[in-house]
MARVORO-61221 format. One record per residue (C-alpha): residue number from 1; residue in one letter; x, y, z. Coordinates in steps of 0.2 Angstrom, whole numbers. Example, Ala and Ser with C-alpha at 12.3 -4.5 7.8 and 13.67 -1.06 7.14 Angstrom:
BEGIN
+-----+------+-------+-------+-------+
| seq | type |  east | north |    up |
+-----+------+-------+-------+-------+
|   1 |    A |    62 |   -22 |    39 |
|   2 |    S |    68 |    -5 |    36 |
+-----+------+-------+-------+-------+
***
This chain:
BEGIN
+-----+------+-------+-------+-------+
| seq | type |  east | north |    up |
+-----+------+-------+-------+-------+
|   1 |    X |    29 |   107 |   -97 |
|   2 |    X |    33 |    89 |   -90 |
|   3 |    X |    18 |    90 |   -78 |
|   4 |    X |     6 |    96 |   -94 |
|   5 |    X |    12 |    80 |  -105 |
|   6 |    X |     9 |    71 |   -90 |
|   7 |    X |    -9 |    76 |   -88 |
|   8 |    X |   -12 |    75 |  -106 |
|   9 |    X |    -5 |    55 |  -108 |
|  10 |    X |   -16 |    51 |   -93 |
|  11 |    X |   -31 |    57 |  -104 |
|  12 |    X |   -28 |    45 |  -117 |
|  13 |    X |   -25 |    30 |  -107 |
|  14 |    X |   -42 |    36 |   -97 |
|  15 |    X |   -51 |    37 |  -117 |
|  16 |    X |   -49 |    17 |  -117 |
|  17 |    X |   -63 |     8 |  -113 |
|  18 |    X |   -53 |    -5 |  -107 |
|  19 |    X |   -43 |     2 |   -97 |
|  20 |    X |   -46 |    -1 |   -78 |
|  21 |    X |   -36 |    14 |   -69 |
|  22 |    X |   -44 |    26 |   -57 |
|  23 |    X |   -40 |    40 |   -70 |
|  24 |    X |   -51 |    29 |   -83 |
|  25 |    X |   -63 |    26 |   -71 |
|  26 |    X |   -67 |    44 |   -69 |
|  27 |    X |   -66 |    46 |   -86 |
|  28 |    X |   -78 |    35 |   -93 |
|  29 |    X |   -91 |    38 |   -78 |
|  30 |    X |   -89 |    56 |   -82 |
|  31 |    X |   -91 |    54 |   -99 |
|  32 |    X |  -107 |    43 |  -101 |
|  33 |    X |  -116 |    51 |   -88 |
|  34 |    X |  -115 |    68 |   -96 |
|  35 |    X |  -113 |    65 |  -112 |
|  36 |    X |  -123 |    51 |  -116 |
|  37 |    X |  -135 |    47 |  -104 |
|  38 |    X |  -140 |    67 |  -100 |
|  39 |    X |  -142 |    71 |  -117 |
|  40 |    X |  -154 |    54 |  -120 |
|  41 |    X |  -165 |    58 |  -104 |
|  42 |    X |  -167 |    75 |  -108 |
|  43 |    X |  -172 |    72 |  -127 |
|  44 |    X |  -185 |    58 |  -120 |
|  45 |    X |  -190 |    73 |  -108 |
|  46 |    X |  -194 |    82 |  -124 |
|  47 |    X |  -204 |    68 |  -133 |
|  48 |    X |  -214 |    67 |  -116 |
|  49 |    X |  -218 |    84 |  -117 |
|  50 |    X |  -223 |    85 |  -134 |
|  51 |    X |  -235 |    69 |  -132 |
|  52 |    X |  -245 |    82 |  -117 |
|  53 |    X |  -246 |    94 |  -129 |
|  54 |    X |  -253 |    85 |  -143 |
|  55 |    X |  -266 |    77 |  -131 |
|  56 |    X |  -283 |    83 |  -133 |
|  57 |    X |  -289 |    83 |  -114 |
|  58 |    X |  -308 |    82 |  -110 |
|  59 |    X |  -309 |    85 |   -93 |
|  60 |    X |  -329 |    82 |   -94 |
|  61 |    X |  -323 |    62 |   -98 |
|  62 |    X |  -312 |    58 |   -82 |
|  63 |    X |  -295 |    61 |   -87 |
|  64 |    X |  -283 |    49 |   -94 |
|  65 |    X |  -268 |    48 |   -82 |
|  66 |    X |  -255 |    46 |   -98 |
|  67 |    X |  -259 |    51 |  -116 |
|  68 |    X |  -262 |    38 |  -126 |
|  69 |    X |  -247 |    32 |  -139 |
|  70 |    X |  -249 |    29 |  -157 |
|  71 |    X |  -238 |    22 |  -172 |
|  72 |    X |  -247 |    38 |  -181 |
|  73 |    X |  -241 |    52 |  -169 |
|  74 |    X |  -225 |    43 |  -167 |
|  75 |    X |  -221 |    48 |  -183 |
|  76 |    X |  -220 |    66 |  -177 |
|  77 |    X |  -206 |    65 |  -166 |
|  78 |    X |  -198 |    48 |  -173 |
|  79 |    X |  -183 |    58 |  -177 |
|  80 |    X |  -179 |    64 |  -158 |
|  81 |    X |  -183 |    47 |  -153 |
|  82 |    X |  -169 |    40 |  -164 |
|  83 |    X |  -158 |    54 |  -158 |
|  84 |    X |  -162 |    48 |  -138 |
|  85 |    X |  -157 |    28 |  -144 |
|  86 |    X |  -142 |    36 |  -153 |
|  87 |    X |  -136 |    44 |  -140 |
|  88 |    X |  -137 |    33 |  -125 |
|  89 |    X |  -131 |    19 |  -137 |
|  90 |    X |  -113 |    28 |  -141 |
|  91 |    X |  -112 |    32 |  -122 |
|  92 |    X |  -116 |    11 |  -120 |
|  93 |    X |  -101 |     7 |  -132 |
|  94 |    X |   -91 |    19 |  -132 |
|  95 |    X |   -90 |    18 |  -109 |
|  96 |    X |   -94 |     0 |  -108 |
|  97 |    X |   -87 |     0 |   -90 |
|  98 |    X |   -96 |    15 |   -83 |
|  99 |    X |  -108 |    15 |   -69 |
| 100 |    X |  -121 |    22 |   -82 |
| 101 |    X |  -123 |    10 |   -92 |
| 102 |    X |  -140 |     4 |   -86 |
| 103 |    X |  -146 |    19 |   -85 |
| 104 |    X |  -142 |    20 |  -104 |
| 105 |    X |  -151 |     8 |  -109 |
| 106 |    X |  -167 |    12 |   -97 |
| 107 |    X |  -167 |    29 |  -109 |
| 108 |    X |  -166 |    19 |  -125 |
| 109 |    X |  -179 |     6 |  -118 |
| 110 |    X |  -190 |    25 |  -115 |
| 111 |    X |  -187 |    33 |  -132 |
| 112 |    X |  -194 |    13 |  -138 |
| 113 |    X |  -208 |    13 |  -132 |
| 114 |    X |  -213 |    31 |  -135 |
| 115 |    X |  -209 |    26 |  -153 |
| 116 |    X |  -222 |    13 |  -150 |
| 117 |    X |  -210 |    -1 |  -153 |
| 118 |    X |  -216 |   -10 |  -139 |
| 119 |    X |  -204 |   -28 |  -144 |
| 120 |    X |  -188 |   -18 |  -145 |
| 121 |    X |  -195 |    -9 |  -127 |
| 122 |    X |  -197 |   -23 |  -119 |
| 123 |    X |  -182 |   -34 |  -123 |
| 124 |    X |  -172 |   -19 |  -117 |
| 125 |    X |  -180 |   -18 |  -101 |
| 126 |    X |  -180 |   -37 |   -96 |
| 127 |    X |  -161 |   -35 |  -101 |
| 128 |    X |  -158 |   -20 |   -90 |
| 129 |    X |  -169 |   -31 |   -75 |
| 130 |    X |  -159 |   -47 |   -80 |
| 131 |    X |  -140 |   -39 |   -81 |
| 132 |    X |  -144 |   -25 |   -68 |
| 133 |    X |  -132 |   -21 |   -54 |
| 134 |    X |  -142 |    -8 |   -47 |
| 135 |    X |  -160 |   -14 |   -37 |
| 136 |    X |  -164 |     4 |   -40 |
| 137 |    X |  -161 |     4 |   -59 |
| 138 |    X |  -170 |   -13 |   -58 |
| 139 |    X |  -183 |    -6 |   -51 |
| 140 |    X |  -184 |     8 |   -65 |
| 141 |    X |  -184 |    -5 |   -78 |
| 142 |    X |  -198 |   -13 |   -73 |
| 143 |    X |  -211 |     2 |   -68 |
| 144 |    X |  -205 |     4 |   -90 |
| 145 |    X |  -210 |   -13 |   -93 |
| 146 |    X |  -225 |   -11 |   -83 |
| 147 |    X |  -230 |     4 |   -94 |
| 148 |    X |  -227 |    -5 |  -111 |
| 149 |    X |  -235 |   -20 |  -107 |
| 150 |    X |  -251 |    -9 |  -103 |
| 151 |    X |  -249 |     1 |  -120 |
| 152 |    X |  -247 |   -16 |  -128 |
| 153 |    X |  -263 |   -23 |  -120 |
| 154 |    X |  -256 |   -37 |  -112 |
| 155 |    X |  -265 |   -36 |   -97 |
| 156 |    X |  -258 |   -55 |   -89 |
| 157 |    X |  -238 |   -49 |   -92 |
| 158 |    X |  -242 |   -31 |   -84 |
| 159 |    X |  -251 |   -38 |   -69 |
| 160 |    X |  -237 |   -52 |   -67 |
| 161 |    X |  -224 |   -37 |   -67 |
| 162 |    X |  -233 |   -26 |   -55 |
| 163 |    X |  -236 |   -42 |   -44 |
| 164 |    X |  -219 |   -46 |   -43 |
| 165 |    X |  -214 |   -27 |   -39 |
| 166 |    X |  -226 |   -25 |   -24 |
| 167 |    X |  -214 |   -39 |   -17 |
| 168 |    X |  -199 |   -29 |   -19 |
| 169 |    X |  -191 |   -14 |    -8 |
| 170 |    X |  -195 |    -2 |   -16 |
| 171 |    X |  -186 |    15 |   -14 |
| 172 |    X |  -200 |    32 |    -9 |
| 173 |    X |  -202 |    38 |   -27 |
| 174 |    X |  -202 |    21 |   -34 |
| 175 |    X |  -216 |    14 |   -23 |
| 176 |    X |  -227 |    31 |   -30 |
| 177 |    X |  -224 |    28 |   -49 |
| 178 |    X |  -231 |    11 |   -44 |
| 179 |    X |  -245 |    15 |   -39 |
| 180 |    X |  -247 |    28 |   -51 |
| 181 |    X |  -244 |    15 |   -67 |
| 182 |    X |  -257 |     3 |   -57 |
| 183 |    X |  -270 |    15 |   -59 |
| 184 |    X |  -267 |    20 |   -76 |
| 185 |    X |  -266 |    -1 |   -81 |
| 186 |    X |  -283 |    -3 |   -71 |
| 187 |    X |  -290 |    15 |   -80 |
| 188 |    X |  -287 |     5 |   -97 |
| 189 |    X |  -297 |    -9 |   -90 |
| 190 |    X |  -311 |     2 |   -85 |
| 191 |    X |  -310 |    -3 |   -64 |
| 192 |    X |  -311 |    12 |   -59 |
| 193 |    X |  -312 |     5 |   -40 |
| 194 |    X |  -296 |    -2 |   -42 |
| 195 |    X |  -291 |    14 |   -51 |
| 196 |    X |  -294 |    26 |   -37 |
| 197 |    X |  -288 |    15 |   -21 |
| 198 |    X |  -270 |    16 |   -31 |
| 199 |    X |  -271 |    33 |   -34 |
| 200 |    X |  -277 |    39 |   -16 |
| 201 |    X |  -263 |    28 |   -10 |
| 202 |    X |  -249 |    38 |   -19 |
| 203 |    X |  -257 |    55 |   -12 |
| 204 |    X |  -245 |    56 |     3 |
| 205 |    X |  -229 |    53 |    -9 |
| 206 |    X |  -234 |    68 |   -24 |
| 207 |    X |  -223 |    79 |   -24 |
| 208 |    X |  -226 |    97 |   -35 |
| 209 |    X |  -216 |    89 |   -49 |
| 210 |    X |  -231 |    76 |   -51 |
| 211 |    X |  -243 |    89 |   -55 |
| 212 |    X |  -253 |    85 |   -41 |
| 213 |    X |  -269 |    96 |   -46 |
| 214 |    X |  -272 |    83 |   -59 |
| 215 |    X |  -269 |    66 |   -50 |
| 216 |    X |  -283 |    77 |   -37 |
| 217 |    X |  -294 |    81 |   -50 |
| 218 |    X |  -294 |    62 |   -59 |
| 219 |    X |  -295 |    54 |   -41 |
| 220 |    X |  -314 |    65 |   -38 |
| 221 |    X |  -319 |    63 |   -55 |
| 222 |    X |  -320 |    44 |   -52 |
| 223 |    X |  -324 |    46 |   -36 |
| 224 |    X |  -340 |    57 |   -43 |
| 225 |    X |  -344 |    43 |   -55 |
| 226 |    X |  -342 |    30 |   -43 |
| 227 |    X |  -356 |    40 |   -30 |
| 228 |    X |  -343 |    45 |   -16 |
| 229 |    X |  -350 |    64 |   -17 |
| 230 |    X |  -340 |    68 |     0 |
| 231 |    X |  -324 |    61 |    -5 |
| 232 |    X |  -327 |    69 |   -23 |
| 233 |    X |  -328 |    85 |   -14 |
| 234 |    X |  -313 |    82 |    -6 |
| 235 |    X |  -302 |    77 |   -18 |
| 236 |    X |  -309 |    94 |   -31 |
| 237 |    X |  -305 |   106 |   -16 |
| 238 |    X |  -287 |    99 |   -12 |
| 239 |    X |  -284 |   101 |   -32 |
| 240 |    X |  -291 |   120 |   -32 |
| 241 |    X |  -280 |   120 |   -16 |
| 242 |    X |  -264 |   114 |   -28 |
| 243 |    X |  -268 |   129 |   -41 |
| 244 |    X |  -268 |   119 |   -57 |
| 245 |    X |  -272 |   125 |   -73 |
| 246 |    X |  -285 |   135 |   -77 |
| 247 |    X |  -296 |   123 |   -89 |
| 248 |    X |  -292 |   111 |   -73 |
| 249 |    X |  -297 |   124 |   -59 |
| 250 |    X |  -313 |   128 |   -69 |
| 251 |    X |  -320 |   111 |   -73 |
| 252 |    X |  -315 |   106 |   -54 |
| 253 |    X |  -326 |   122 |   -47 |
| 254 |    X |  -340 |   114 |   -57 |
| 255 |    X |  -338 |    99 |   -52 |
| 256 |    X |  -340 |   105 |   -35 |
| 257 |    X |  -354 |   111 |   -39 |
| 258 |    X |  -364 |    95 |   -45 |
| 259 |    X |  -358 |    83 |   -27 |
| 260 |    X |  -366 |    95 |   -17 |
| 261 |    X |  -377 |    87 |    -7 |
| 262 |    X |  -394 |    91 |   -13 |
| 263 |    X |  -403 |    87 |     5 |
| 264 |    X |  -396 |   102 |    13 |
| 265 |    X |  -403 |   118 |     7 |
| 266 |    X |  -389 |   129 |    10 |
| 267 |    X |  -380 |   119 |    -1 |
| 268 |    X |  -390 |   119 |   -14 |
| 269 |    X |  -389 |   139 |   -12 |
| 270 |    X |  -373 |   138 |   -10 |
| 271 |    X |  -371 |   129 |   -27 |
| 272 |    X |  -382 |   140 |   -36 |
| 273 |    X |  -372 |   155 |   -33 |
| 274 |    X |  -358 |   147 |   -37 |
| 275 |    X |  -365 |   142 |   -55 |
| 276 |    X |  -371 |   160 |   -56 |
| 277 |    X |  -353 |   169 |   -51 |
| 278 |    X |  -346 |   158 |   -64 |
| 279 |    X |  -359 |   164 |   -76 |
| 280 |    X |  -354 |   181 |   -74 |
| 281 |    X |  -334 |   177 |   -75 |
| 282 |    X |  -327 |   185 |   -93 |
| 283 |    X |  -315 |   172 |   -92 |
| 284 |    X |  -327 |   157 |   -92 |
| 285 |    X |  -337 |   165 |  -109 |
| 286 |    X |  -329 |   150 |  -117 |
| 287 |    X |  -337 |   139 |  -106 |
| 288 |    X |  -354 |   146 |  -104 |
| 289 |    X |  -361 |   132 |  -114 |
| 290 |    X |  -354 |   118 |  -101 |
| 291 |    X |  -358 |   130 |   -87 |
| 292 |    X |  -377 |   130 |   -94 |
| 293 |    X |  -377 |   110 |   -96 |
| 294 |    X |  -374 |   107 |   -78 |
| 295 |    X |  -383 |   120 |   -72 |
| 296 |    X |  -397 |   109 |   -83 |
| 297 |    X |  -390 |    95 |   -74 |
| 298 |    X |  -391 |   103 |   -56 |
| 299 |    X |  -409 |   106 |   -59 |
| 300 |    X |  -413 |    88 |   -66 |
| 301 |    X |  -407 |    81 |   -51 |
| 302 |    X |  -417 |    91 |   -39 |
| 303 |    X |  -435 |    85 |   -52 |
| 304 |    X |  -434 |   105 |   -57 |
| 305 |    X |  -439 |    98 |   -76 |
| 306 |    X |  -446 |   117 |   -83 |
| 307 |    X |  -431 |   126 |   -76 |
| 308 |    X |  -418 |   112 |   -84 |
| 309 |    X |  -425 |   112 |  -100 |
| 310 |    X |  -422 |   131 |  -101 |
| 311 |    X |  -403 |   129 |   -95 |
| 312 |    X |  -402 |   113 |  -108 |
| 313 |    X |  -407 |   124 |  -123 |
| 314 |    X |  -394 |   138 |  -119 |
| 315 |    X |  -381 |   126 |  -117 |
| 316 |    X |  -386 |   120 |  -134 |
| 317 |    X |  -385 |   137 |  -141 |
| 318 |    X |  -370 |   146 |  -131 |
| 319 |    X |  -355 |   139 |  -138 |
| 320 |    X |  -347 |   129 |  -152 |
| 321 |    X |  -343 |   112 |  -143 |
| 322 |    X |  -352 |   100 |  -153 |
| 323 |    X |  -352 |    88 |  -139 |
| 324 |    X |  -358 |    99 |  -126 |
| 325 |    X |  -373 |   104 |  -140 |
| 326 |    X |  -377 |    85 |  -143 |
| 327 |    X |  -380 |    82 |  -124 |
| 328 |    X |  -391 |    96 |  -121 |
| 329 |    X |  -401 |    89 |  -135 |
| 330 |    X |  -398 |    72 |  -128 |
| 331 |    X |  -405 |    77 |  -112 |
| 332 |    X |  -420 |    85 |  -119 |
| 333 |    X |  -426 |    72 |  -128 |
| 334 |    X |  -426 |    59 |  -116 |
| 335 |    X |  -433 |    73 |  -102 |
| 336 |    X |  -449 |    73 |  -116 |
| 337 |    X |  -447 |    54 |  -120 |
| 338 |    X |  -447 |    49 |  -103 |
| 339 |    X |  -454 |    60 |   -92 |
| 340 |    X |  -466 |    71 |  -104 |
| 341 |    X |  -471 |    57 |  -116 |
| 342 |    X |  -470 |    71 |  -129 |
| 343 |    X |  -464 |    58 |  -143 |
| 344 |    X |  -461 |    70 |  -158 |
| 345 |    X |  -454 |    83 |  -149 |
| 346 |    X |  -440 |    68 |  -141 |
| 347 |    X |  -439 |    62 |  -160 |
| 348 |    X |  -433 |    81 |  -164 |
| 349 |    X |  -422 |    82 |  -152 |
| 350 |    X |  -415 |    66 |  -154 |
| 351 |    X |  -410 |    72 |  -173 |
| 352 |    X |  -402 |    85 |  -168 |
| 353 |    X |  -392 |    74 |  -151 |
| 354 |    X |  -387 |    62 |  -166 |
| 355 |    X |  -381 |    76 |  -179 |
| 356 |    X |  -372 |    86 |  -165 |
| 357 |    X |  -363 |    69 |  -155 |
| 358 |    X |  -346 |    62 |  -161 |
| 359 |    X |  -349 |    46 |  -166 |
| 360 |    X |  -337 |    39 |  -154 |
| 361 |    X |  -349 |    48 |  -136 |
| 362 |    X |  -351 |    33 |  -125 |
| 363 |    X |  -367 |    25 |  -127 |
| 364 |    X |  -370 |    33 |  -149 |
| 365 |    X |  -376 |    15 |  -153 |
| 366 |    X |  -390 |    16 |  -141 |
| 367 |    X |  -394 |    35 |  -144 |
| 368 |    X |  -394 |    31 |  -164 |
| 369 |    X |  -404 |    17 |  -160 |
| 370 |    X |  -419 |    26 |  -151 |
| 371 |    X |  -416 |    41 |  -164 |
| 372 |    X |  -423 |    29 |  -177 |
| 373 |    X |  -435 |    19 |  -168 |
| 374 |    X |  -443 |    36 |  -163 |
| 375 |    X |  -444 |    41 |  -181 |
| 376 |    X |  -454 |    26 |  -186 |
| 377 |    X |  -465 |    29 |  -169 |
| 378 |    X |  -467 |    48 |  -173 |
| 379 |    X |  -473 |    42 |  -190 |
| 380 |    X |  -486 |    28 |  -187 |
| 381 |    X |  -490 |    40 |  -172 |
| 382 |    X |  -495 |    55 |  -186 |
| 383 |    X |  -505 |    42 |  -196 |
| 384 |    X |  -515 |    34 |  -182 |
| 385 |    X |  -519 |    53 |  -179 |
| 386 |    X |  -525 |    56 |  -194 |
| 387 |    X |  -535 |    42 |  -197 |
| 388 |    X |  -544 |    46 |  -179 |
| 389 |    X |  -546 |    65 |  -184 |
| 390 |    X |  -555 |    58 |  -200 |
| 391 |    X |  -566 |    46 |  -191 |
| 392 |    X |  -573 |    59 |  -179 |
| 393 |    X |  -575 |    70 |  -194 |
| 394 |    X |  -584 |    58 |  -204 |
| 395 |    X |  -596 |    54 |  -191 |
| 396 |    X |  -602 |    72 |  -189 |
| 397 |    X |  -613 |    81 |  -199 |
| 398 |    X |  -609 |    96 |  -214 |
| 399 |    X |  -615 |   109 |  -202 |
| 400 |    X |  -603 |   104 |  -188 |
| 401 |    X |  -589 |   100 |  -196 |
| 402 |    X |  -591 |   118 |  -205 |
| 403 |    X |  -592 |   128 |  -188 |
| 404 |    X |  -577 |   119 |  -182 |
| 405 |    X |  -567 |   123 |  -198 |
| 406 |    X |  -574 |   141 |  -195 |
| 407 |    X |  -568 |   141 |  -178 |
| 408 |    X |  -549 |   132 |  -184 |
| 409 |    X |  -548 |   147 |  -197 |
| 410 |    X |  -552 |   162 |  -182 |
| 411 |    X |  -538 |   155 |  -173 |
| 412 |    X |  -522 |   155 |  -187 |
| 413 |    X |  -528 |   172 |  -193 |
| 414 |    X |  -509 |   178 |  -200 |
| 415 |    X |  -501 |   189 |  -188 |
| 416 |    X |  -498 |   203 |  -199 |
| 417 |    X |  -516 |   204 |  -199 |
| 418 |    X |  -518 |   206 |  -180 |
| 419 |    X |  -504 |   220 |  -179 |
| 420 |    X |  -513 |   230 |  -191 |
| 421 |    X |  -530 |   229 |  -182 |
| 422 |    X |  -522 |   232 |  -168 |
| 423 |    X |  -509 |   249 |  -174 |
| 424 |    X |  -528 |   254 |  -180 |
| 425 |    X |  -534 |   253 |  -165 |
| 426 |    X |  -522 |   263 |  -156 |
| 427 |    X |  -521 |   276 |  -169 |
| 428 |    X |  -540 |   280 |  -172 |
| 429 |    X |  -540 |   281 |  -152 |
| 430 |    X |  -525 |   293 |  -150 |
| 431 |    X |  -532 |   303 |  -165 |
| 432 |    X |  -515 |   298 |  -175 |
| 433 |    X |  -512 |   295 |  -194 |
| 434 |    X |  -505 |   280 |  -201 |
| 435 |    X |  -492 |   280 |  -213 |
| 436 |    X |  -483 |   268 |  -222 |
| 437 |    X |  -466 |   267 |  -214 |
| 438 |    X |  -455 |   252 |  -218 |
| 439 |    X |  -443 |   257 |  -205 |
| 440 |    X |  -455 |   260 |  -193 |
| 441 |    X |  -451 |   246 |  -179 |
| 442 |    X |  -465 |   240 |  -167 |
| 443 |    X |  -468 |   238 |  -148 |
| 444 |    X |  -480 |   223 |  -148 |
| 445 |    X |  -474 |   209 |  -142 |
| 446 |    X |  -481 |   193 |  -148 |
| 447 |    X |  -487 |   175 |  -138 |
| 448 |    X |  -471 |   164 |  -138 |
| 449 |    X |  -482 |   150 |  -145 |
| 450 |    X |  -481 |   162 |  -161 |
| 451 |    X |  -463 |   166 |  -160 |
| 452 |    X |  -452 |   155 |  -170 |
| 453 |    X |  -439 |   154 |  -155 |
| 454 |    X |  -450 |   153 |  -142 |
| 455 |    X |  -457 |   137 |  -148 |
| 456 |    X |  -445 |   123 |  -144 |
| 457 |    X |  -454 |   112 |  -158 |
| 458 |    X |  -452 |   123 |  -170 |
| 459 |    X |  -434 |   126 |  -165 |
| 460 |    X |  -428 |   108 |  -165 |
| 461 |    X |  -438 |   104 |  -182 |
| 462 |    X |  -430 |   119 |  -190 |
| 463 |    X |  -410 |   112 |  -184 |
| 464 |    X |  -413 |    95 |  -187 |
| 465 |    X |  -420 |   101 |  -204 |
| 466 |    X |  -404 |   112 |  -206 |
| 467 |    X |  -393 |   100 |  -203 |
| 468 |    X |  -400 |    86 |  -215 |
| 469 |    X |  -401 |    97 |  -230 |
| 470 |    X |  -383 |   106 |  -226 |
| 471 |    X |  -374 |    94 |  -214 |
| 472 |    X |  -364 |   101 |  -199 |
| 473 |    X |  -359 |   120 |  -201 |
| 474 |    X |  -349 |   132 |  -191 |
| 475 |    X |  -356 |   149 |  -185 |
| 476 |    X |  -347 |   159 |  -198 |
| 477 |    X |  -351 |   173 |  -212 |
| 478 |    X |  -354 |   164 |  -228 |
| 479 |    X |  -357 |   147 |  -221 |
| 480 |    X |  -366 |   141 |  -238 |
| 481 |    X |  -347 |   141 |  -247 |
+-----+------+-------+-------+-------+
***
């Protein structure tokens, strides 16, 4: 009973937070750690999670290494932030002696800057790196500080911080989140050089906590935009290697594809059965329109124009990824501006690019641009046509100009009219009758300069005409509501 009371009064004294003793000591270590600071890094955990999945990944762009922070999505999880600076702030004063009390505040420095209160952020981290007993904590403070000053855009204060960091010692797993925050602050600043030397440094410190597969995948996307194709291709086979995600694993297989080298021919044989196994993969049906658009591309590169203009139009037509659709018509019209000098086919094409394209693409002013200049060359283009057509015609005489007319109206006779000769035909040989049979289907086939879709012209008139008089629709029944 004694002992009991005993136990009991030491408790109290050890609730002080003045209090000194071993006992208190315990306490107050005890008790900030796992019931201020856990509960603070695990709600920040939470937040962190729910920014992933509310980012819209394009792994055809080259992947942002952090999703990017805003006031307006803020808003979302502003309550668990408050909760995070709640918590680790009663920890702070309620165990102001505790060995966690750094730590503390590094969790309500995180949950501020995920709130997008970047001041408030940042004055808590300089405090954790001013007041700081621990290097390590320190250290942690100001890989933080690094982040917010890149969220903020203050490009001179982050690359000061990261300078002075490179000259401290760094523990293993701090010297990788270095590294890793370098190359997101140099990504913001589009150098990708930079970008990549920081991210291939870190390689040898991932862990499987990292999510490698990604850090591999970004590391040969900029490699593949930067024109290393061999270290491209090495980087997507270590991420396949790392089994990411499957949006991940099929971007990177046809990635693969486009940095093979196209000088070796049993590469390229190589790459074209790969673009055809993931063709024929139910699971990619999703994809077929990307798998189409750089299959476009593959064939582009190699100067096979005929074949990429066939792959260009089923990636405009095999999904509903507007961007993926805009390209493809992107690609075609300059494939006909530049290379065909067919100027009102590119002018078509380039009204459809521009109706499909979000206005933010990379590069829309410049498309927009050429859309419009091709409209008024396609139109001065039509008249000076005209006007030649009409000169040569003035300068013949009745009698010719009325042969050629003649000849003009033989070749649009309608088509219904040639079917009907022709069913004629093959019945009064066959000895067969004739009836009227609206049901009745037929075998003939016609040229594809008379059928609607197997005229490209016709086809891109007929969408850009669509989507001028009834805007951007989905594929759905009763799309006119």
């Amino acid at each position: 009973m004694v002992g009991g009371l005993g136990w009991a009064l030491l408790s109290l004294q050890g609730c002080s937070s003045e209090q000194n003793t071993v006992a208190g000591a315990i306490f107050h270590n005890t008790a900030a750690h796992y019931n201020g600071y856990f509960y603070a890094r695990e709600k920040n955990r939470e937040i962190q999670k729910m920014i992933w999945k509310n980012w819209d990944d394009d792994p055809s762009q080259i992947l942002r290494l952090f999703p990017k922070l805003d006031t307006v999505s803020a808003k979302a999880y502003a309550k668990d932030t408050e909760e995070a600076i709640k918590m680790a702030s009663l920890s702070i004063q309620r165990h102001p002696n505790s060995h966690w009390v750094d730590d503390n505040y590094v969790q309500v420095g995180i949950a501020r800057l995920h709130a997008c209160d970047y001041p408030n952020a940042i004055q808590t981290f300089k405090y954790v790196n001013t007041k700081g007993t621990h290097a390590d904590i320190r250290h942690e403070a100001l890989i933080y500080l690094l982040r917010t000053f890149t969220e903020q855009g203050d490009a001179l204060r982050a690359e000061e911080t990261f300078r002075f960091l490179e000259k401290e010692n760094l523990s293993r797993d701090h010297a990788k989140h270095l590294l890793i925050e370098k190359a997101y602050f140099y990504q913001l600043q589009n150098d990708y050089d930079n970008m990549v030397r920081n991210l291939s440094a870190a390689d040898s410190l991932l862990t499987r906590s990292d999510d490698r597969a990604r850090i591999y995948f970004i590391i040969g996307q900029v490699y593949q935009q930067l024109g290393f194709n061999a270290e491209a291709y090495n980087f997507y086979r270590k991420c396949l290697d790392a089994h990411p995600d499957y949006e991940i694993d099929f971007y990177a297989r046809l990635n693969l594809a486009q940095v093979t080298s196209l000088s070796n021919p049993k590469a390229v044989r190589t790459a074209r059965k790969q673009f055809d196994k993931l063709l024929h993969d139910s699971k990619n049906n999703e994809f077929r329109d990307k798998i189409y658009y750089e299959l476009g591309e593959f064939e582009r590169k190699q100067g096979n124009l005929a074949q990429a203009m066939v792959d260009y139009q089923l990636a405009a037509h095999a999904g509903t990824n507007k961007r993926v659709e805009g390209l493809s018509f992107l690609r075609l019209g300059q494939i006909h501006f530049d290379s065909l000098k067919r100027y009102k086919l590119a002018k078509l094409y380039y009204d459809s690019a521009v109706g499909a394209l979000p206005k933010e693409t990379e590069g829309y002013a410049a498309i927009k641009k050429r859309q419009e200049v091709l409209g008024l060359f396609a139109t001065y283009t039509e008249t000076i046509e005209m006007s030649d057509s009409l000169l040569r015609l003035s300068a013949l005489d009745s009698a010719t100009i009325r042969q050629q007319l003649d000849s003009l109206l033989a070749k649009n006779v309608p088509i219904a009219s040639k079917k009907k000769k022709k069913r004629r035909a093959v019945a009064s040989s066959t000895g067969a009758t004739i009836t009227s049979n609206p049901f009745a289907s037929s075998n003939e086939t016609e040229g594809t300069a008379e059928w609607y879709f197997g005229n490209p012209s016709a086809m891109a008139f007929g969408q850009s005409e669509f989507q001028r008089v009834w805007g951007t629709r989905a594929l759905a029944d009763d799309w006119r509501r």
